[in-house]
N, C-alpha and C positions, 0 to 999 in steps of 0.2 A: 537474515541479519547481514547486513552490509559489513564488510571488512576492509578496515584501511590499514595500510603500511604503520598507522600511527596506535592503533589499539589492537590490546589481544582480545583473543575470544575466551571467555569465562564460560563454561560451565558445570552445572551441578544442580542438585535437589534444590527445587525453590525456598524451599525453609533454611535452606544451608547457605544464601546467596550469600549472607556478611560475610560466612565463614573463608566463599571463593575470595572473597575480593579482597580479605586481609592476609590468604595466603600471599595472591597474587603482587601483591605490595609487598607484601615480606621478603619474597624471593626474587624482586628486581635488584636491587642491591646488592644481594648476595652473589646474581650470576653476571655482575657488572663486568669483571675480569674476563668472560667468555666471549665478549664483542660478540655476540648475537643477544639481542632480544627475546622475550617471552612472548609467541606467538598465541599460543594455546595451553589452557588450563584448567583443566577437570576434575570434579571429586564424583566420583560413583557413588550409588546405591551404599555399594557393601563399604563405603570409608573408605576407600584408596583413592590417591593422587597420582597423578600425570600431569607430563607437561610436554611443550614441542617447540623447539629454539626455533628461531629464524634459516638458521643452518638447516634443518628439519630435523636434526636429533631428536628424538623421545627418549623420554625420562619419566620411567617410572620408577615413583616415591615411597610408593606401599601405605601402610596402613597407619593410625596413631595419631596422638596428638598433634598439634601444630608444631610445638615447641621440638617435639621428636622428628619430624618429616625435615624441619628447617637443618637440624642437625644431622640428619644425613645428605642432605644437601651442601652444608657447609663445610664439611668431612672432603665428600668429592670433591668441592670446587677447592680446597688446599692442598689435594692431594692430585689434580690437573696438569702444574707443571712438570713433573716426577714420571707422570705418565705421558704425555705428548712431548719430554724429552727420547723419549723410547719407542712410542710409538706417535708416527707425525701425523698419520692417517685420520681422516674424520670420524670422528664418533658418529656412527650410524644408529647405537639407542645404547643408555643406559640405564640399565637395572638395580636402583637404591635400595631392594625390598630384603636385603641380606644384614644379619646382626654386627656382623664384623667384616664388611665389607661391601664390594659392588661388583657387575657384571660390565662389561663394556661389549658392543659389536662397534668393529673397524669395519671403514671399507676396503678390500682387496684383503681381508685377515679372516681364514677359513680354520675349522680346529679339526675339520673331516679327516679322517685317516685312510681314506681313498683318495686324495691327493684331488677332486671337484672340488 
């Protein structure tokens, strides 16, 4: 499959194809504020979601409903300026798949206690 600067890559279970492509509309809007686009978007096998900005962050979604995946999504991206006032570094991937919160990896931000 050919890829343009102008669409993302959808996939997922062929019987599940509406389901990609009304997440993928769901969450353009919502991650309007991050000035990156929706590069790539995935629903697995087992019901998980991911995705991958134009920046190349990965963002994984976890599991559940639409309406649930969008809300931990929408969570994150209000709680973005809060966080990139603190830390300015690019998000290198974030982990939505936690009940009361998220994981973030910075780049040049190690949590090693060998000082690597």
């Amino acid at each position: 499959v050919a890829k343009t600067d102008e669409w993302a890559v959808l996939d997922g279970p062929v019987e599940r194809s509406r389901d990609v492509y009304e997440m993928y509309v769901s969450l353009v809007p919502l991650l309007s504020a991050l000035d990156q686009r929706i590069e790539f978007v995935r629903l697995t096998q087992q019901g998980s979601w991911d995705m991958v900005l134009s920046g190349g962050t990965e963002i994984s979604m976890g599991n559940g409903d639409m309406r649930a995946v969008l809300n931990r999504v929408q969570a994150f991206v209000a709680s973005l300026p809060q966080l990139r006032a603190r830390y300015p570094q690019n998000l290198r991937s974030v982990d939505l798949r936690y009940g009361n919160g998220y994981a973030v990896r910075l780049d040049g931000v190690t949590t090693g206690g060998n000082g690597k």
